[in-house]
N, C-alpha and C positions, 0 to 999 in steps of 0.2 A: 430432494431439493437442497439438502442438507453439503451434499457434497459439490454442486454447483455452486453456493455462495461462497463453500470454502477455495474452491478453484479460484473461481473471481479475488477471490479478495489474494492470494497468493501470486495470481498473478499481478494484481495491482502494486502489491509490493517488490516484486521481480521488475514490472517494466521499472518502477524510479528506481531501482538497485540499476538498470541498464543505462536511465539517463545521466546519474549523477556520475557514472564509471570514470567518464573521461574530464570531471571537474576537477581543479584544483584541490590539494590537500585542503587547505585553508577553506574550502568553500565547502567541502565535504564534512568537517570537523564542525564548521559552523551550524550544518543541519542538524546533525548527529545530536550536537549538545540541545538545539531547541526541540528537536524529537523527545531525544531522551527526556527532559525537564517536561515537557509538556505529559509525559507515560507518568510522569514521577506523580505529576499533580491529581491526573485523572484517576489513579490507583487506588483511592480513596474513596470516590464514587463510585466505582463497579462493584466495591465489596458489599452495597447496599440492593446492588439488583439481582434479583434472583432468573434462575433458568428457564422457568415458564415465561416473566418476562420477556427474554430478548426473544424465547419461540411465537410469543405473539406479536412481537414486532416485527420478526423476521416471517411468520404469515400474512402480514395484513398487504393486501395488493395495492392501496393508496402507495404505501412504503417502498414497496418492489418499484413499485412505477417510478418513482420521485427518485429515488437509488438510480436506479437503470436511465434515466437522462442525467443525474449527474455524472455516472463513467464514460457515458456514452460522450458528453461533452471533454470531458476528460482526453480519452481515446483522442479523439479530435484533435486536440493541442498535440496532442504526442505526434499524432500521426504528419499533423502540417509541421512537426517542427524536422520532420523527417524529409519533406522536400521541399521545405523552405529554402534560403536561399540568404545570405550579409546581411541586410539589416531585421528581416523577423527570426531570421535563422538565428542570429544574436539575442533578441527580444527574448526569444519562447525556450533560449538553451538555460534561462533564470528558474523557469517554473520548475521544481523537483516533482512535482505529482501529490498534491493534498490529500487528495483520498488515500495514499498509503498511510497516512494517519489512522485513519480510522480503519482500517485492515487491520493494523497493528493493535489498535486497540480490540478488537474483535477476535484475534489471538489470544491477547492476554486476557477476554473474559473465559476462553476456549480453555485455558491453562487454568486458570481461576474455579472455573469447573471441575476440573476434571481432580485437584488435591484438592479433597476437604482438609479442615482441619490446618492448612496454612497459617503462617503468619502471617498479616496483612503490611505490618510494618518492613521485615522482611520481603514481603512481596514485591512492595513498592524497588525499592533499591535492587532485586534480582532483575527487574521488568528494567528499569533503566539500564543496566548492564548489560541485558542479554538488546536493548535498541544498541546502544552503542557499538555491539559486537556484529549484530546483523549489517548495521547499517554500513560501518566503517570495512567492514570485513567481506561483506557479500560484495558490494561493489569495487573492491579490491581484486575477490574474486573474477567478477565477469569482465575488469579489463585485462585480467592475464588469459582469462579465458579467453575474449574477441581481441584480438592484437589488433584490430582497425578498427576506429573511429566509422566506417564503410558496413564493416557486417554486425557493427554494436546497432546500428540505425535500423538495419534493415530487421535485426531482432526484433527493437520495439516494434516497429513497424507490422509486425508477425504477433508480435503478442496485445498488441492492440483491437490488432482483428479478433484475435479471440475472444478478449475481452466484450466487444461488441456480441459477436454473436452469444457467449453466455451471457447480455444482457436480453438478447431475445428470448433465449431459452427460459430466465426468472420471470418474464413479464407476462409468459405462456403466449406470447404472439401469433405460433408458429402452429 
């Protein structure tokens, strides 16, 4: 189960790395900086939770459930803004995708694990670097990758579904 939420949450951050691809530097930079600032502040609280913790957060089916309608709702904007159409096509090109916040955050408790013995102060400032290098970098990446605005859509559009369906997969629906 372990390796389904880390898919989920990968691709959560892959689709916003696809929608922000074709934003402006200026708009790009702007998240970057609030991403990063926000990893910086949170840095400080993860180093208080322990591993059993998030396993029993990350068991409890309440949780699964509540999680799995918010990407699912998620999915949804991604996916309307994919055949949207001037004025929502405009609206819904603003939302970057919130829950890749907390994917990211879910990384860095994943890293935070994984080096005992870290510095936490240190940590903080490596965690904001490595947002800003993801952020500003990977989406750099995926528009040299997709040269059209045409097969960057249809990506999300592909990686939304997945998303969905490994929200079936966590909920045990199936």
């Amino acid at each position: 189960m372990t390796y389904v939420i880390i898919a989920q949450m990968g691709l959560l951050l892959f689709s916003m790395l696809q929608k922000i691809a074709f934003w402006p530097l200026k708009g790009k930079a702007i998240l970057t900086v609030c991403y990063a600032v926000i990893i910086f502040l949170i840095s400080g609280y993860l180093t208080d939770i322990s591993r059993s913790t998030i396993e029993t957060i990350l068991t409890s089916y309440p949780v699964k459930v509540n999680w799995s309608v918010a990407v699912i709702l998620e999915a949804i904007l991604m996916i309307a803004y994919c055949f949207t159409e001037k004025r929502w096509h405009k609206l819904l090109s603003y939302y970057p995708g919130l829950l890749s916040l907390i994917a990211i955050v879910f990384f860095q408790t994943q890293v935070l694990f994984a080096l005992p013995g870290i510095n936490f102060d240190a940590f903080a400032w490596w965690s904001m670097l490595a947002v800003i290098i993801i952020l500003m970098g990977g989406s750099m990446l995926v528009k040299w990758l997709y040269s059209t605005r045409e097969l960057c859509h249809e990506m999300l559009f592909i990686t939304n579904l997945l998303l969905i369906i490994l929200c079936i997969l966590i909920t045990g629906i199936i």
